[in-house]
N, C-alpha and C positions, 0 to 999 in steps of 0.2 A: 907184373900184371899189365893185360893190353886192356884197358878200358875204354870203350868207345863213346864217344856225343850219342848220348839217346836221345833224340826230338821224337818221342812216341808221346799220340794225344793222349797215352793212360792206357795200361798204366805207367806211372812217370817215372822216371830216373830219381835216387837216392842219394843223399852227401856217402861216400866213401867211411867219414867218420860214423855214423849210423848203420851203415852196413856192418864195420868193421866191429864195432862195439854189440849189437847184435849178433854177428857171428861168436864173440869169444865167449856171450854168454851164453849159446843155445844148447850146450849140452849140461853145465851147472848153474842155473841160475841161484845165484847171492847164497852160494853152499848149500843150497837144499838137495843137492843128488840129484836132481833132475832137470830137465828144461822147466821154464814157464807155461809152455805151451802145452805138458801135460799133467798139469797141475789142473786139482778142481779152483773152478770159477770164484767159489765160496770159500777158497783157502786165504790168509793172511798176506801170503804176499801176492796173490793176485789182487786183492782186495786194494792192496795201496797201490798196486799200477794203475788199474783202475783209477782211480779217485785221484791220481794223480793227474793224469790226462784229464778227465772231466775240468780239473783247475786250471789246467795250464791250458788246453783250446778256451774256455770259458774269459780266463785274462789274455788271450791272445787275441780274440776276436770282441776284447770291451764288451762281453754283455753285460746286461744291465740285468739287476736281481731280479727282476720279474719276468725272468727267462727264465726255463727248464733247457738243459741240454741233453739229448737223449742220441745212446749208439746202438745204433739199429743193423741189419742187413736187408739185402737184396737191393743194394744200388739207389741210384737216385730211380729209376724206372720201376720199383715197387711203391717211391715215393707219389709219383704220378696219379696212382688211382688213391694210394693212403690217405693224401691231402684232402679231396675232396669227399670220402669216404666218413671221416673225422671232421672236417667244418663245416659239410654242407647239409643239413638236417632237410627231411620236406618239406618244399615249399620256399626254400632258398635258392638262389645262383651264382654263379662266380663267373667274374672273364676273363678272356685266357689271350694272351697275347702271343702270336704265331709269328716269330722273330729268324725261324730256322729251323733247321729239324729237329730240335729239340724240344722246339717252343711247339712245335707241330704235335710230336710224340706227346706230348704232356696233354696238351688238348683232347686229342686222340683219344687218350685211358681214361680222361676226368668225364667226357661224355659216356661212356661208358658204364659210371660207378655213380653219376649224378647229373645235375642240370647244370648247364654249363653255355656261352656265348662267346662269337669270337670279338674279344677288345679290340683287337687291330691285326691285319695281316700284310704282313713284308712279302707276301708273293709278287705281286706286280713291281713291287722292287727289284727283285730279284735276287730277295734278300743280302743286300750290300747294303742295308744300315739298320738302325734302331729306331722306335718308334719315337717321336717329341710329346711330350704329355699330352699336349692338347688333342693329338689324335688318335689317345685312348679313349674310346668310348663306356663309359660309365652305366650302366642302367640302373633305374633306382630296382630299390633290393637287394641290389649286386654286397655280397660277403665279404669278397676278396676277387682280387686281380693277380692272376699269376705270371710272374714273370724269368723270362731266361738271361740272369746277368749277362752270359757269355755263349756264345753260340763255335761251338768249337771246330763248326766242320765250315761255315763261313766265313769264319775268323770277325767277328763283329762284335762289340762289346755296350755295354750302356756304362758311360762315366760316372753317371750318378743315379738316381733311384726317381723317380718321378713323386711328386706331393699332389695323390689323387684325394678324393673325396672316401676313399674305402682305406682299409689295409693291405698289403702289398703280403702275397706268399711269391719268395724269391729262391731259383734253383740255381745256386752259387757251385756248382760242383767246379767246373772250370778255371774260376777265378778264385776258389778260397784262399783267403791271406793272400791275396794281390793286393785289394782294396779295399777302404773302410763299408760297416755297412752301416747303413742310418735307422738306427733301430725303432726311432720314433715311427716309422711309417710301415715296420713291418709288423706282421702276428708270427710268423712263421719263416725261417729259412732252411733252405735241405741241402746237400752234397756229400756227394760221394768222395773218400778222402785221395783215390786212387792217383790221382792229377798231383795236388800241390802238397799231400799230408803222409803219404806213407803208403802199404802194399793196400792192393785189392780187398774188399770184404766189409768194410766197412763204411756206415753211412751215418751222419752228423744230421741230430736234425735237432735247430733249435726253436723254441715255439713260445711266445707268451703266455703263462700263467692263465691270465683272463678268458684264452682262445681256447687253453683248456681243460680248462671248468666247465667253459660251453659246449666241449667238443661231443658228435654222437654217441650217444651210449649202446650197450647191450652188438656191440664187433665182433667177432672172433677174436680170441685172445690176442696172439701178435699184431692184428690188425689195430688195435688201440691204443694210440699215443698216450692215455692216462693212465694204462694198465704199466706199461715202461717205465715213465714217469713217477710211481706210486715205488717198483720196484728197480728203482736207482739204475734202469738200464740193464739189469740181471733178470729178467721177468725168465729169460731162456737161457742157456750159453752161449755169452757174448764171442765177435770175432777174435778173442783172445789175443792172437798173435798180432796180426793190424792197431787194435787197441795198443797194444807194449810197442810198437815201434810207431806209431804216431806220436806215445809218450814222447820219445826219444826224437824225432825229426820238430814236435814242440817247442824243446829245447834248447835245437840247437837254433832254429826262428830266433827262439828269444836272445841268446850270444848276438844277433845278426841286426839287433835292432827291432826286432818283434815285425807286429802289422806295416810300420812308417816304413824302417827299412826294407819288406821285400813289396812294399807298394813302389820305393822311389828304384830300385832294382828293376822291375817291373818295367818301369815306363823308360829308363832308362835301356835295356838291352834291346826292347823289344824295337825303340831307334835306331838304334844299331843298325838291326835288319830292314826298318822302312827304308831307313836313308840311303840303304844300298839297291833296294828297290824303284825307290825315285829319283837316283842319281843314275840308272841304266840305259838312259834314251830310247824307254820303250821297251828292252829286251825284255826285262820281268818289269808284269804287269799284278797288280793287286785287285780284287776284285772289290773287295770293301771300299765303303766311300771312305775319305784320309780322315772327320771327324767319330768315323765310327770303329776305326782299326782296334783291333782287339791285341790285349797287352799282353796276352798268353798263349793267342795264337795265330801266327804268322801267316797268311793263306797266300800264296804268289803263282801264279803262271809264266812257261812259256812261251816262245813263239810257235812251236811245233813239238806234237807228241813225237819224235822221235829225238828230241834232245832232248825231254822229260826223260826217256828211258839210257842217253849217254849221261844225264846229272846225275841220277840215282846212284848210277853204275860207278861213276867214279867219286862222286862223294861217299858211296861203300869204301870204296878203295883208301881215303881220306880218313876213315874213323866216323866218319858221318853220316849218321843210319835215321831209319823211319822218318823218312824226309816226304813219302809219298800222301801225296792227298787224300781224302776219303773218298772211295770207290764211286760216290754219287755226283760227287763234283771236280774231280780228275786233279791234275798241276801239282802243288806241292804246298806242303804244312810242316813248317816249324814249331813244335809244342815247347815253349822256355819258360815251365814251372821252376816256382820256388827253388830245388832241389841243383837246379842246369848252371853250375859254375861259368862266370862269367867270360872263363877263355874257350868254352863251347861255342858260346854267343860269336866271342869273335872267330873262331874258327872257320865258323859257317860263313861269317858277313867276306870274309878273305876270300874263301872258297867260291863264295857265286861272285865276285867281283874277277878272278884269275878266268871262272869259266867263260862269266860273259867277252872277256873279251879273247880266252881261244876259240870263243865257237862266231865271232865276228870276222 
């Protein structure tokens, strides 16, 4: 087996053991004659994977009992208009903090589906870093402040949570199980598990109790967090399959140390790569400001797009793929989820230190 470093922003690369184990049970699962994944939703053993996962994200992410946890689909970007669809009644507001393009997109959908204000915008920045509390701006009335942990295509990240006057709805899809979350200050957190949790299809959204009792009533069925909530996350048929193998990447987090361990991983590899960056005398350059570098993803340039297209080329050749930036802001992204074994990391950090100095 040739297995290659995947640094794709999501979806993410898998432990081999998860894979492997997933594979051996995809055509009998646990002797019932069939896969899981065509099994009814309502049968017995789908019922305990299920319920299984609910506990084990649930204790991997410390919530606290006055959370619901609910697995939903259509990404974090169905989350976008949901959010405010669900907490924002007539005659309320929320603001929205434009951190990247993500934080952009969210804003984008929530005006759309309700009233809505920009908290703060990283444009004149140039989006190379996070907002400082003080210059989120708060309006009285204001519901909730919605914020984007991790901005994946700038590579920027927030270390910690701001302690505003309102509650925080946070889009963690990026960083889930990087870093702890402070749950006093949120109502709401959403992510899509694609990045640090397992395959495509599935999206995590955990929500305070109190948020939703209050939440709007009379939605369209899917569109309502208490309708899910009420029906244990089975309100429809769940992403089955994503569900049973987040089970399984759950657990092996927890082998690894749970949340501590892939936070100090985290900050750890993602060194790695800075210190190769700022030990290059300029050849790779980082656009992030150094207190805002994001711990999941890497964002570096070089000097000239035509050695953008000799790195690609032969970090292909190297085992070392989806290294290319996002098409709106060019250079190159390393994505080192959860999932990216540690001799990846170093791979990489080897690999831009040989290149930088054959291409000097």
């Amino acid at each position: 087996m040739n297995r290659v470093r995947n640094f794709c922003a999501g979806p993410c690369t898998l432990p081999v053991e998860v894979l492997a184990e997933t594979r051996d049970e995809l055509l009998d699962y646990d002797g019932s004659g069939m896969s899981l994944i065509e099994m009814s939703h309502r049968s017995p053993e789908y019922d305990a994977v299920h319920g299984d996962a609910l506990e084990r994200l649930r204790s991997a992410l410390e919530v606290p009992a006055e959370f619901d946890v609910l697995f939903l689909q259509g990404g974090a970007l169905l989350q976008f208009a949901m959010v405010p669809m669900n907490l924002l009644p007539p005659g309320s507001t929320a603001g929205y903090v434009r951190s990247g393009a993500w934080g952009k997109a969210a804003h984008a959908d929530a005006e759309r589906a309700a009233s809505t204000y920009l908290a703060w915008d990283g444009t004149d920045a140039g989006f190379t870093r996070m907002p400082e509390p003080s210059e989120i701006e708060v309006r009285p009335g204001t519901r909730y402040v919605h914020l984007t942990s991790n901005e994946t295509i700038e590579g920027i990240q927030l270390r910690s949570l701001p302690d505003l006057a309102v509650p925080l709805v946070v889009d963690i899809s990026s960083d889930f199980l990087t870093q702890p979350v402070d749950w006093h200050q949120v109502d709401l957190v959403y992510g899509g598990v694609q990045k640090n949790l397992g395959p495509a299809g599935l999206t995590v959204v955990v929500i305070r109790r109190s948020a939703l009792d209050d939440s709007v009533a009379g939605l369209p069925s899917y569109l309502g967090y208490a309708g899910h909530a009420k029906a244990g996350s089975l309100l429809n048929t769940p992403p089955m399959f994503s569900v049973y193998v987040m089970g399984k990447m759950l657990r092996w987090i927890e082998d690894r140390g749970g949340l501590a361990g892939m936070a100090e991983r985290a900050a750890r590899r993602s060194g790695v790569l800075y210190d190769v960056i700022d030990g290059s005398d300029g050849f790779y350059t980082g656009p992030a400001r150094p207190h805002a570098r994001s711990r999941t993803n890497v964002v570096f340039r070089l000097p000239s797009p035509d050695l953008d297209g000799r790195f690609l080329a032969e970090a292909r050749d190297a085992g070392l793929v989806n290294l290319k930036g996002h098409r709106s802001v060019g250079g190159m992204r390393a994505s080192i989820y959860n999932a990216m074994p540690d001799e990846g990391v170093d791979e990489l950090a080897g690999f831009m230190r040989n290149f930088a100095q054959g291409a000097g």
